[in-house]
N, C-alpha and C positions, 0 to 999 in steps of 0.2 A: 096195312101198317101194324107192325106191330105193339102190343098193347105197353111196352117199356117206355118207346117211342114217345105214344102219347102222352103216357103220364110226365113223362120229364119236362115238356113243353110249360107243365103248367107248378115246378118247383121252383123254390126259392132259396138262394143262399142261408148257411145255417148261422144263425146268429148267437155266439157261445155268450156272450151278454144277457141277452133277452133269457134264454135257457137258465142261465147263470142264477136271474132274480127269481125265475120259478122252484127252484131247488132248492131247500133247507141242507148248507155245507157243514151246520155244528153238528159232531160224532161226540159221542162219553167213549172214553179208552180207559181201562186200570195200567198202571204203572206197575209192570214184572219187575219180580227180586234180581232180576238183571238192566233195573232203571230203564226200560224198554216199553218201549206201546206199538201194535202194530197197527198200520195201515199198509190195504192193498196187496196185501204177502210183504211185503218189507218192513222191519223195526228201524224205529226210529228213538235217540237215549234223549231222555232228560234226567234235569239235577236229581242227584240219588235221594233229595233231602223226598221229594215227592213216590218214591216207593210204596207200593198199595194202595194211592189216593187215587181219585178217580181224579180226569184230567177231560177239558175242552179241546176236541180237535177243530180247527176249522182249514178247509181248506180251499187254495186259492189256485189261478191258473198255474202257480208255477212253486209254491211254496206250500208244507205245512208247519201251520202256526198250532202251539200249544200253548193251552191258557190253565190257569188254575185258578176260578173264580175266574173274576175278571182282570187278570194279571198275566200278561204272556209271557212264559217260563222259559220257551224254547222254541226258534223257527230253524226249519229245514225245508232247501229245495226239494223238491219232489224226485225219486230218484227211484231206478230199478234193482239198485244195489240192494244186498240181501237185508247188510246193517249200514246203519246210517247214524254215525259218531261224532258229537263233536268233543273235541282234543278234549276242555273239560271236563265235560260227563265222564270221559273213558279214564281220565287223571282222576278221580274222587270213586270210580267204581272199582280200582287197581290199589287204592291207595287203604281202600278198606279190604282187601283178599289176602291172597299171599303175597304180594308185593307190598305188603305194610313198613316194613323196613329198610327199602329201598331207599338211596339219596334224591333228593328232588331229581340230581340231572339222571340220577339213573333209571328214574320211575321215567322222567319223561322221555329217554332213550326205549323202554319199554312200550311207553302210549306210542310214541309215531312206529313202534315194528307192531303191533297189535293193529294199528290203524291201516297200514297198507296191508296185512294180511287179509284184515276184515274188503279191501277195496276189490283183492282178488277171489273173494267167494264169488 
């Protein structure tokens, strides 16, 4: 018999729960001059007001949550996408660039082509 064999006779299903409570999921992130924190290879925006502050990540089976103290600033599903924007963020980080003199509908004509470009990185 081979030694694969045996061993599996005697595993147990994996329990991401149990796992889950043995793992400390709080990370420290700084906040890039591009309102960004990365987890995993992926960026993730939050409000631009948090810009160089250090920021709580916690993360969960399917979401990450951003706290600042104990204040959660910003959640995002979990994604493989490169950036990961919400419409906000990218409207306050647009609105401070060169698009500062845009009309609201224009800027926001801007956020949603800026957001599906970023969807096809």
């Amino acid at each position: 018999m081979d030694l694969w064999q045996k061993e599996k006779e005697y595993l147990q299903p994996f329990n991401r729960e149990l796992l889950s409570s043995l793992v400390d999921h709080d990370l420290t992130r700084k906040v890039s001059k591009e309102s960004m924190i990365t987890y995993l290879g992926s960026k993730y925006s939050v409000p631009i007001k948090y810009i160089g502050h250090e920021v709580t990540v916690k993360v969960t089976d399917k979401n990450l949550l951003i706290f600042s103290a104990t204040k959660l600033i910003r959640q995002h599903s979990l994604s493989n996408k490169k950036f990961n924007y919400h419409q906000e963020d990218m409207t306050a980080i647009l609105r401070t660039s060169v698009f500062h003199d845009l009309s609201d509908q224009r800027l926001a004509e801007q956020v949603e082509t800026n957001l599906k470009m970023f969807d096809q990185l």
